[in-house]
N, C-alpha and C positions, 0 to 999 in steps of 0.2 A: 302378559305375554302376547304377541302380535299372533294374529291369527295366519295359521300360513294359506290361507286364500289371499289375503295382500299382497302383494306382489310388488307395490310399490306406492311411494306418499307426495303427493306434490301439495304445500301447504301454498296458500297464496300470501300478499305480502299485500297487507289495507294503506300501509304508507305511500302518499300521494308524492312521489316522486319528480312528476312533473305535470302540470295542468291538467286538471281531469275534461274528459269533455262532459257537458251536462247540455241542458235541456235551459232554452231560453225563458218557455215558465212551464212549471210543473206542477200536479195537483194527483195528491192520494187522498183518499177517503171513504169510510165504511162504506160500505153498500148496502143499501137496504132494499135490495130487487131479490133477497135470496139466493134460491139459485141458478145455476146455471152460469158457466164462464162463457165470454166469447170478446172479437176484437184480435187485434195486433198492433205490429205497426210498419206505415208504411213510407218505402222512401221510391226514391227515383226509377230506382231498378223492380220495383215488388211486383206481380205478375197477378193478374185477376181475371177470371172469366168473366163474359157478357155478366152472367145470372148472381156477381160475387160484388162485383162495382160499386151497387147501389147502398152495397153495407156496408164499403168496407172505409178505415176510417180517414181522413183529409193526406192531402199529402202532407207527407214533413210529420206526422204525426205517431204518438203513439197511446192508443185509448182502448182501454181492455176495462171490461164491464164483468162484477160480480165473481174477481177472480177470487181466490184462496194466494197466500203467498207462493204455494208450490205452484199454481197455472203459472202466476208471473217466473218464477224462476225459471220454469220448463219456455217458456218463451221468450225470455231474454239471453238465457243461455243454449236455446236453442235444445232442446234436450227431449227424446223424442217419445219418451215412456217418464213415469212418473216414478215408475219403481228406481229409475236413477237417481232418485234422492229421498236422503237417507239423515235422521238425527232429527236434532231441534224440537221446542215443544209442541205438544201435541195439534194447535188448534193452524202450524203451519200446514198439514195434509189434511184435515179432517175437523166437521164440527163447522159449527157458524158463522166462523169470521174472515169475511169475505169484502173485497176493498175494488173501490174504484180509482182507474187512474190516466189521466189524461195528461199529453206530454208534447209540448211542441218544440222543434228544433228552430234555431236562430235562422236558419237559409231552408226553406220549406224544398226548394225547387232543386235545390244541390246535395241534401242527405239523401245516403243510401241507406238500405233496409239495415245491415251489419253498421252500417253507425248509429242507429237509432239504436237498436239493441244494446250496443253499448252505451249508451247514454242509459235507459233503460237499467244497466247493469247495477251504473252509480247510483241510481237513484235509487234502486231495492236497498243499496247496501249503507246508504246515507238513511233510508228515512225510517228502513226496517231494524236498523244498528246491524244488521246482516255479517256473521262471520261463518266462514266454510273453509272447508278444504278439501282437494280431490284426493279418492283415491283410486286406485287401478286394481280391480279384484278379477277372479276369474268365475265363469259362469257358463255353464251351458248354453251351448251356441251353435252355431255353423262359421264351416271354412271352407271360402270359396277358390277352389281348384279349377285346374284344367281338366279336361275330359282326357277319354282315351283319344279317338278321333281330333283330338286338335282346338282350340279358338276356332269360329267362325265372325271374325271380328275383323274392318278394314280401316288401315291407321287413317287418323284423325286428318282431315284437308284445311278444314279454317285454324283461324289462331284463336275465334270465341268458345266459349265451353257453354253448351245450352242443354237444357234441361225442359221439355216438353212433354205435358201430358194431353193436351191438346182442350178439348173444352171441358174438361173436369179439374186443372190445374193442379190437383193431386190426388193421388189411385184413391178411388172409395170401397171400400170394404164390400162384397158380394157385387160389384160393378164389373165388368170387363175393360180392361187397362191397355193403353198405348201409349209407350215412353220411346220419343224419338232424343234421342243423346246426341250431341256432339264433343267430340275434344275431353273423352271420359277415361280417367287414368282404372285401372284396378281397385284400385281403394275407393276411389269413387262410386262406382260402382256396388262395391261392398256395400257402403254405407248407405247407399240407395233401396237396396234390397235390406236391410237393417228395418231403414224405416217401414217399409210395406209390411217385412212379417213382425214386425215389433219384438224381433229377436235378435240378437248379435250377432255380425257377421264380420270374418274376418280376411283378408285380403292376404291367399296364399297361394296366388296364381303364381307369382315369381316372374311376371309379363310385366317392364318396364312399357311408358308412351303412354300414348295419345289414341283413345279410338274412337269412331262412329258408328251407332246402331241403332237399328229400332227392334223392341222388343214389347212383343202381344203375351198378356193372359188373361184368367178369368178364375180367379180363386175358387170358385166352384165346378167350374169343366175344366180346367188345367193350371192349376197352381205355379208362382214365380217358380218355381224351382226347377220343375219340370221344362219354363219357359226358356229357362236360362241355360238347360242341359238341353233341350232340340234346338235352339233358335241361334247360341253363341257361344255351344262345344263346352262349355264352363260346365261346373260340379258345386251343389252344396253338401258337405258331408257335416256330419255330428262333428264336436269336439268343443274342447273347452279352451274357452276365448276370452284374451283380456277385457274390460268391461270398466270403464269411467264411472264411478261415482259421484257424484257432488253433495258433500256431507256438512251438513248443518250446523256446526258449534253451540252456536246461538242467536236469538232473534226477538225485536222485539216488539210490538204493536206498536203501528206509527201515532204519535200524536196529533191534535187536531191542525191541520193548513193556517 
């Protein structure tokens, strides 16, 4: 019997419909550096502080060092907490077996970050035998409202949508944080504040459009929430929020290159 937390099943479909995109050459392999995950990957569009450049890895590329299969999932699928996946045998989340993998795209200078990824994708699910499927459950969360007082939010001017943390490129945990937005719909937003408190948030302003704003905190003298209630009229309340899972079938240790 289905658990009534599910709420809904989206199974994905492995049949290769029409050309997949892939990786011009590809290389997975154990890692014998233990631990520690790090890497991504990067294309045209990917964004890096001065002090981030020096490590980060070629263009066109995608090279992740001493991950675990869930690092690589949560980064290919972009997936912003680990507790989002869920299933498969044990040594996918935990335990020693941990893989290196280096991946280049056929046009270095023309892939973007979201086409690497997906390239990325295919190749977990080519070389891991990789089967999943989503589900939609609900979980404790926040929902983010309007205030009493109103939005203090001024519609969007350009047609790019930008995303600025300034020289930290993404908020660091006990840091004081500066996010200059442009062209940022509600849901956007939501999902921005998702990622900093590593919690679910769900987009129930009911404000269609486009906005611009900058918005200051400092998790330890004034938490997002509070930032987000003085700074742009909005409300995080308690409530329970649909919640993506990416659920494991099965999986299985790649062979040797």
């Amino acid at each position: 019997m289905k658990s009534p937390a599910v709420v809904g099943v989206v199974v994905l479909s492995f049949a290769r419909a029409q050309a997949p995109v892939e990786f011009e050459v590809a290389s997975v392999k154990v890692s014998k550096n233990g631990m520690g995950v790090s890497g991504g990957c990067r294309g045209v569009d990917s964004k890096y502080t001065p002090g981030e450049v020096a490590a980060a890895p070629p263009l066109g590329r995608c090279v992740i060092s001493a991950g675990r299969l869930s690092h690589l999932i949560g980064i290919a699928w972009q997936l912003n907490s680990m507790g989002l996946i869920q299933g498969g045998p044990d040594w996918v989340m935990r335990g020693f077996d941990r893989f290196n993998t280096e991946a280049k795209a056929d046009d270095p200078g023309k892939t973007t970050e979201s086409q690497l990824r997906a390239m990325l994708q295919a190749l977990l699910v080519e070389r891991f035998q990789l089967k999943f499927h989503r589900e939609i459950v609900e979980r404790p969360g926040f929902a983010l409202t309007v205030g009493k007082s109103g939005m203090h939010l001024k519609p969007a001017k350009g047609a790019d949508m930008v995303t600025d943390f300034g020289d930290q490129f993404k908020p660091m945990p006990g840091r004081p944080a500066t996010l200059t937005a442009r062209r940022y719909s509600m849901a956007q937003l939501a999902q921005m504040i998702s990622f900093v408190r590593q919690q679910p948030v769900v987009d129930r302003t009911g404000m269609d459009g486009f906005f611009d704003f900058t918005l200051n905190w400092d998790e330890d003298q004034g938490p997002i929430q509070t930032a987000v209630q003085e700074q742009l009229g909005l409300k995080l309340e308690p409530a329970k929020v649909p919640v993506e899972l990416f659920v494991i079938n099965s999986a299985q240790k790649p062979s040797a290159n």
